[in-house]
PASE-481108 format. One record per residue (C-alpha): residue in one letter; chain; x, y, z. Coordinates in steps of 0.02 Angstrom, whole numbers, plus 50000, padded with zeros to 5 digits. Layout:
PASE-481108
['A','A',[X,Y,Z]]
...
//
This chain:
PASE-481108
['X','A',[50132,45594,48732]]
['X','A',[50311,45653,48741]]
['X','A',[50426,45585,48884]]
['X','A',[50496,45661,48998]]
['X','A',[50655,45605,49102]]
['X','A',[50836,45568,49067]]
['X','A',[50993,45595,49106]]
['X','A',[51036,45748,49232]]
['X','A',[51141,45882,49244]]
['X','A',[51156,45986,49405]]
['X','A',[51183,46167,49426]]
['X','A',[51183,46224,49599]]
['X','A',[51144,46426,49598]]
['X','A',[50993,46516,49630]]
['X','A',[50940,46648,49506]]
['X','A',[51003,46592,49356]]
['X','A',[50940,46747,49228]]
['X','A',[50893,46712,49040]]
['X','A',[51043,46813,48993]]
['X','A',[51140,46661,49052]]
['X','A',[51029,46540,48973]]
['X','A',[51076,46603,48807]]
['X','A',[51158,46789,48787]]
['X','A',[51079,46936,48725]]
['X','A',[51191,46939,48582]]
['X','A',[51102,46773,48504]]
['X','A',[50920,46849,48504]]
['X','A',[50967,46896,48317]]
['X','A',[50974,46729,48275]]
['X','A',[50814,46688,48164]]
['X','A',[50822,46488,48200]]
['X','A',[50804,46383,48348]]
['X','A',[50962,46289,48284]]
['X','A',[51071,46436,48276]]
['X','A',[51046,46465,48470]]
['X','A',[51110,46262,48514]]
['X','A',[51277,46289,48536]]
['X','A',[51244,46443,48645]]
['X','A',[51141,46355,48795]]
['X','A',[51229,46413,48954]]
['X','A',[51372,46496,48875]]
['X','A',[51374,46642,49014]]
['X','A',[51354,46544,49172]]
['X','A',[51465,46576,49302]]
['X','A',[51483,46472,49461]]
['X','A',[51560,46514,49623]]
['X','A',[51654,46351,49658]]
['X','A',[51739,46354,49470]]
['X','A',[51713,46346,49285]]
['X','A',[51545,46292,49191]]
['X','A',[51583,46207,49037]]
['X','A',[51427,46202,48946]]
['X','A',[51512,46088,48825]]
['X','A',[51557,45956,48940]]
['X','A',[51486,45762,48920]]
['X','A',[51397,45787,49061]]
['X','A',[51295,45930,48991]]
['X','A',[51284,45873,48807]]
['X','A',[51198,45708,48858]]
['X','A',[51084,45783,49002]]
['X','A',[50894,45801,48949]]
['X','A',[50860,45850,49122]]
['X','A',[50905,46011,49213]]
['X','A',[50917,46027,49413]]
['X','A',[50954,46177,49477]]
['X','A',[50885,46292,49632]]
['X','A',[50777,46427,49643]]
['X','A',[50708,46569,49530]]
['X','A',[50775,46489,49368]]
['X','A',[50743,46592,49219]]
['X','A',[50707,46754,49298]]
['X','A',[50758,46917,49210]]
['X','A',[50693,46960,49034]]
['X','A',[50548,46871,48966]]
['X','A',[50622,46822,48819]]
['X','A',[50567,46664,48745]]
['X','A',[50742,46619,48654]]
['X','A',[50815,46562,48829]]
['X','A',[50656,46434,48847]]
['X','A',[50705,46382,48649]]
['X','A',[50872,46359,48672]]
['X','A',[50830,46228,48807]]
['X','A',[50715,46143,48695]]
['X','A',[50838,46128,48532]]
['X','A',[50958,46050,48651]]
['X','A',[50842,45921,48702]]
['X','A',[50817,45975,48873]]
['X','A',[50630,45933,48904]]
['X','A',[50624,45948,49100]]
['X','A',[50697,46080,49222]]
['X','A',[50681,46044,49408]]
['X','A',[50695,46183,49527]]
['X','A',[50644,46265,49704]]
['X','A',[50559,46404,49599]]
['X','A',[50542,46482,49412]]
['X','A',[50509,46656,49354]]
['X','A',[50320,46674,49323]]
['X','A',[50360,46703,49146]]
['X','A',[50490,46572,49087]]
['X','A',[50393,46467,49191]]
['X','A',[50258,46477,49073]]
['X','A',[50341,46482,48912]]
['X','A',[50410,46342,48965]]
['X','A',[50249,46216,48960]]
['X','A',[50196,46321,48802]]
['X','A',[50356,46239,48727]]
['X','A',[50308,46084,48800]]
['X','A',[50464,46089,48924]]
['X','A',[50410,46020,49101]]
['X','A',[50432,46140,49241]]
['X','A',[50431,46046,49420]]
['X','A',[50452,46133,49577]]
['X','A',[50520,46042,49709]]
['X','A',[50550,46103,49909]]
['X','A',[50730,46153,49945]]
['X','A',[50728,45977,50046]]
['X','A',[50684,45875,49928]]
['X','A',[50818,45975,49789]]
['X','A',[50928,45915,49930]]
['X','A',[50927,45765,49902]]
['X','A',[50948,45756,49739]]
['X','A',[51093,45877,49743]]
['X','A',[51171,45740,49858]]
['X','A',[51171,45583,49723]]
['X','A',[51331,45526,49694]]
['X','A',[51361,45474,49499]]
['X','A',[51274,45499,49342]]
['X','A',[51099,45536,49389]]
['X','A',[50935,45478,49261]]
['X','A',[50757,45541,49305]]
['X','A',[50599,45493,49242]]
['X','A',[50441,45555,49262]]
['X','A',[50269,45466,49298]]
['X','A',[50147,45642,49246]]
['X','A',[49992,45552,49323]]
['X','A',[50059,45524,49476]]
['X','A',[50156,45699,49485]]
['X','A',[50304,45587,49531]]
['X','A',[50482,45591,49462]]
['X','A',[50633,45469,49540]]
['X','A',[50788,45486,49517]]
['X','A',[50913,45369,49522]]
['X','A',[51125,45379,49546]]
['X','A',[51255,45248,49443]]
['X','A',[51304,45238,49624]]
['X','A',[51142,45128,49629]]
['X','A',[51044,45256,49753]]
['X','A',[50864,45309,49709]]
['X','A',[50778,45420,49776]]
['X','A',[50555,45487,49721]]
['X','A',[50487,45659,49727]]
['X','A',[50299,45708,49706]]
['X','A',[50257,45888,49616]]
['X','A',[50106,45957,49601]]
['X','A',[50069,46026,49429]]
['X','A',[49902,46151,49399]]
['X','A',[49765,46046,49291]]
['X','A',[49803,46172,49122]]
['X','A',[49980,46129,49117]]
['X','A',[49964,45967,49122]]
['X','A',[49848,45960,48971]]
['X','A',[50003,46098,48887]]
['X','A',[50122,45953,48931]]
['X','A',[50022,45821,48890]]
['X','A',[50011,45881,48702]]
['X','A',[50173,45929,48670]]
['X','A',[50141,46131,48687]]
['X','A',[50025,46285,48656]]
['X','A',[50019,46258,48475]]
['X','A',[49981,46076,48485]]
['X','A',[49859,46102,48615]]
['X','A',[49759,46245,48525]]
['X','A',[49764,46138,48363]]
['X','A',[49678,46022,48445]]
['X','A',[49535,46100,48558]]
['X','A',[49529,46275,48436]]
//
């Protein structure tokens, strides 16, 4: 079973669209690969400039972020760029229905969390790592400030077995 877990990076905006997870003009692009260096490129923030180049966001394997994430088009490229860049867990307040769910097709771990709880995570000081315990539906996060701090998620039965195997296509090759 793929893990799930690393390090973090935070983005703290609501309703972050798939045209800002990778740009319409990249849906051209005939390989995963070609859409890497893309990830984020749009984002804009109210308090300042997103660099999705930075350290912080080249080593992060983890995304947290607020609510509606992905909403917008359906398009599967913004779900693929997350997954050529390594990202293999999101962690929001909400998710469009759709991104949602291409995002455990890809294998990509969804987990919904209650404003609170986002919170506290928000409020970490440092370089944050999660990992993730998928039995327990329990991630914890911990700060290079030396603070920790759990969450439990609730994930339906059918995703679990889509994360579990690494996907849709993994999955179906294996029970079809």
């Amino acid at each position: 079973m793929k893990e799930f877990g690393g390090p973090a990076a935070f983005i703290d905006r609501n309703d972050i669209n798939t045209d800002e997870i990778i740009p319409a003009k990249y849906l051209t692009e005939i390989t995963k690969k070609a859409l890497q260096p893309h990830l984020l490129e749009d984002l804009h923030l109210e308090e300042g400039q997103f660099d999705p180049h930075s350290p912080e966001m080249q080593d992060a394997r983890v995304l947290i972020t607020r609510s509606n994430f992905g909403c917008g088009s359906s398009r599967e490229h913004a779900v693929w760029a997350l997954e050529v860049n390594e990202i293999n867990m999101v962690v929001g307040q909400s998710f469009a229905r759709i991104f949602r769910q291409n995002m455990f097709n890809c294998g990509i771990l969804a987990v919904e969390l209650p404003s609170e709880e986002l919170d506290r995570l928000f409020a970490l000081q440092g370089k944050v790592t999660l990992t993730v315990d998928l039995d327990k539906e329990q991630l914890t996060a911990t700060s290079s400030a030396g603070d920790t701090t759990q969450c439990s998620f609730t994930l339906n039965p059918f995703d679990k077995k889509l994360i579990k195997a690494g996907g849709w296509l993994t999955y179906a090759d294996a029970h079809y």
